[in-house]
Residue, then its C-alpha position, 0 to 999 in steps of 0.5 A: x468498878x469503884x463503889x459509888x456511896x447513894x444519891x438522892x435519885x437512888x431506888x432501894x428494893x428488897x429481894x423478898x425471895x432471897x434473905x431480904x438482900x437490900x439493892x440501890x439502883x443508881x440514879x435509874x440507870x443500869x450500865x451495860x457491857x457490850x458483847x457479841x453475844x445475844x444472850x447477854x443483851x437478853x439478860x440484861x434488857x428482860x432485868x431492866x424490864x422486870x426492875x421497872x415493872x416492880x419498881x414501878x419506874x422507867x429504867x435506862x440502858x446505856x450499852x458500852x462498846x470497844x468498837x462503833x456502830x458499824x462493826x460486824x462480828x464476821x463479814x457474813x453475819x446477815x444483821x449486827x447485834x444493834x440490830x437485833x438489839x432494836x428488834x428484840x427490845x421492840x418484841x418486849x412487853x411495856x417496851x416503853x418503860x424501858x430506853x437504851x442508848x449505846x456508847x460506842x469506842x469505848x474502853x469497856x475494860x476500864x468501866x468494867x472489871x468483869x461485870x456484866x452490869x453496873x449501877x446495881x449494888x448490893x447494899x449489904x456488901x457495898x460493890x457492884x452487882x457483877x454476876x450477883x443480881x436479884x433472884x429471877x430478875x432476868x424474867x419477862x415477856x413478849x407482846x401479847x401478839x408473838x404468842x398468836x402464830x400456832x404451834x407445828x405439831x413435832x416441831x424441834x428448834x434446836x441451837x448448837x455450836x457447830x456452826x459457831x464463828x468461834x468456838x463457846x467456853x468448853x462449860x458450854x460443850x460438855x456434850x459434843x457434836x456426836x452427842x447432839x447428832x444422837x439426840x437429833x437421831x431419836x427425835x426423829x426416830x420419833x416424828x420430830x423434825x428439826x429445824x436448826x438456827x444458829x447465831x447467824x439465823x436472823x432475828x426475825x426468823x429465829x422469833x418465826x420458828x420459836x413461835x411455832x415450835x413445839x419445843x427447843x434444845x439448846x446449850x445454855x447461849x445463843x437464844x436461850x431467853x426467846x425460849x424461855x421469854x416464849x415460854x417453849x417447853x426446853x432443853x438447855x444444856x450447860x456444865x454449869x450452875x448458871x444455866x440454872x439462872x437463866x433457864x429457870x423453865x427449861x429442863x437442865x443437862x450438865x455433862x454426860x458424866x455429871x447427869x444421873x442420866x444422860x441427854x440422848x438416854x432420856x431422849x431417847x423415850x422423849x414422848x414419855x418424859x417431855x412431861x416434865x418440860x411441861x410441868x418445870x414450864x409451868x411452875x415458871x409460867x404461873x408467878x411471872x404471869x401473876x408478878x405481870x398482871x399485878x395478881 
C-alpha cells in the first residue's frame, strides 16, 4: 500500500520497549486483510484493544473480504469466521473501545501487498507496518467472567493439523502426526487426557474446553490466542520465529532438528518440566495485568 504522508486525526506513540520506535495510527482506523484463518482475527483485534487501552482512544476495524458475507470456507464448516469474529470480539475486555465492520467482495490484493495490517506506520521508515508492528501489542484479555469455570485436573486441549481442510505452511508442521501421536502417548501414560478441537470445533466449545483445561499444545495457528488470552500454561510448536510474537507465554518447540530437545523427549517427563510453562506464564501474566489495571 501507498504511504499515506499524516493528518490531523493521527496519533503518534512511542514503543518505549523497542529503541523508542515512533508509529502514527491513521485517522484511528486499522485496516485489516480478511483470512479464513482465526489466528489472524485474533492478532489483530487483541492489538486494536491493547492500542486503545494505551492510547486512551477507541479504535475501528474495518475487515476487507474477496468473497460476501455468505461464504463458508468448506460446506461442513458449523459456523463462519463472521461468526467467530462476533463471538470472540464479544469475550473481550472493554469490548466497547474497540468496533469493526466488514467489507465484503473486495479486491484485497490490491489494498494489501502482503500485510496483514494497514493505517499503522512506522514513522521512522515511512511505510506500512506489514508484519512489523509495536512489540506485545497483539496482548489482552477476556471478561473477567471467562476465567470463573474451574480447571479439570489432567485436562490436555490440544490442536493439530490432521484434520485440517487444507494442509498449513510446512514451517507449521515441522513435527509430524507420528510425532504428536507420541506426545499424546506420554501424557497419557501420565493421567493426562486429551481432548482434541480443530478449526471446525466451534467457537463456543473451543472457549468451553480452554476454560477448563489445565494446559494446551498446539502449533503455532488455530486458537493459539484463546490460550494465551486464557492465560493457559502452553505448548506452542512452529519452525519459526514468529511463533515467538505470538505465543510470548507459551513454551516454544521448532523442529525435532532444531531443538536442543525435542517435543516428545521433554514430554515424555512433563510432570517434571511443566514448571516451566508455569513460570514463562508468569512472567507474561504479571505486566499485562499491570499495563491493564493502569498499575
Amino acid at each position: 500500500m501507498k504511504y499515506h504522508p499524516p493528518i490531523d486525526t493521527d496519533i503518534y506513540f512511542v514503543d518505549s520497549r523497542n529503541k523508542n520506535r515512533r508509529w502514527r495510527i491513521e485517522d484511528r482506523t486499522l485496516l485489516v486483510r480478511g483470512t479464513p484463518g482465526a489466528g489472524d482475527f485474533m492478532f489483530t483485534m487483541s492489538s486494536a484493544f491493547y492500542l486503545s487501552h494505551l492510547l486512551q482512544i477507541p479504535i475501528h476495524l474495518i475487515y476487507y473480504w474477496k468473497h460476501g458475507p455468505d461464504y463458508v470456507h468448506h460446506p461442513e464448516d458449523p459456523e463462519s469466521i463472521f461468526e467467530k469474529i462476533d463471538y470472540f470480539h464479544s469475550m473481550c475486555h472493554e469490548k466497547e473501545n474497540v468496533t469493526y465492520q466488514h467489507v465484503y467482495n473486495f479486491d484485497v490484493d490490491d489494498l494489501f501487498q502482503g500485510e496483514m495490517i494497514l493505517n499503522l506506520w512506522d514513522v521512522e521508515i515511512s511505510g506500512a507496518s506489514g508484519t512489523l508492528v509495536p512489540y506485545m501489542i497483539n496482548s489482552w484479555k477476556f471478561n473477567s467472567h471467562v476465567y470463573d469455570n474451574p480447571t479439570t485436573d489432567k485436562k490436555v486441549v490440544m490442536w493439530r493439523s490432521r484434520f485440517n481442510s487444507e494442509t498449513p505452511a510446512a514451517w507449521k508442521t515441522s513435527y509430524s502426526d507420528k510425532h504428536w501421536d507420541e506426545v499424546e502417548h506420554h501424557l497419557n501414560k501420565q493421567g493426562y487426557k486429551i481432548t482434541q478441537i480443530d478449526y471446525r470445533t466451534p467457537i463456543r466449545e473451543v472457549f468451553y474446553h480452554i476454560q477448563t483445561s489445565e494446559y494446551c499444545f498446539g502449533y503455532d495457528g488455530m486458537w493459539h490466542y484463546v490460550a494465551r488470552m486464557m492465560l493457559k500454561p502452553t505448548v506452542i510448536v512452529g519452525n519459526s520465529g514468529i511463533i515467538r510474537h505470538h505465543n510470548p507465554q507459551a513454551k516454544w518447540f521448532f523442529s525435532p532438528k532444531n531443538d536442543n530437545v525435542n517435543l516428545m523427549l521433554w514430554t515424555k517427563d512433563f510432570k517434571r518440566n511443566r514448571a516451566v510453562l508455569h513460570n514463562k506464564l508468569n512472567a507474561y501474566k504479571e505486566p499485562l495485568e499491570k499495563f491493564i489495571e493502569n498499575r
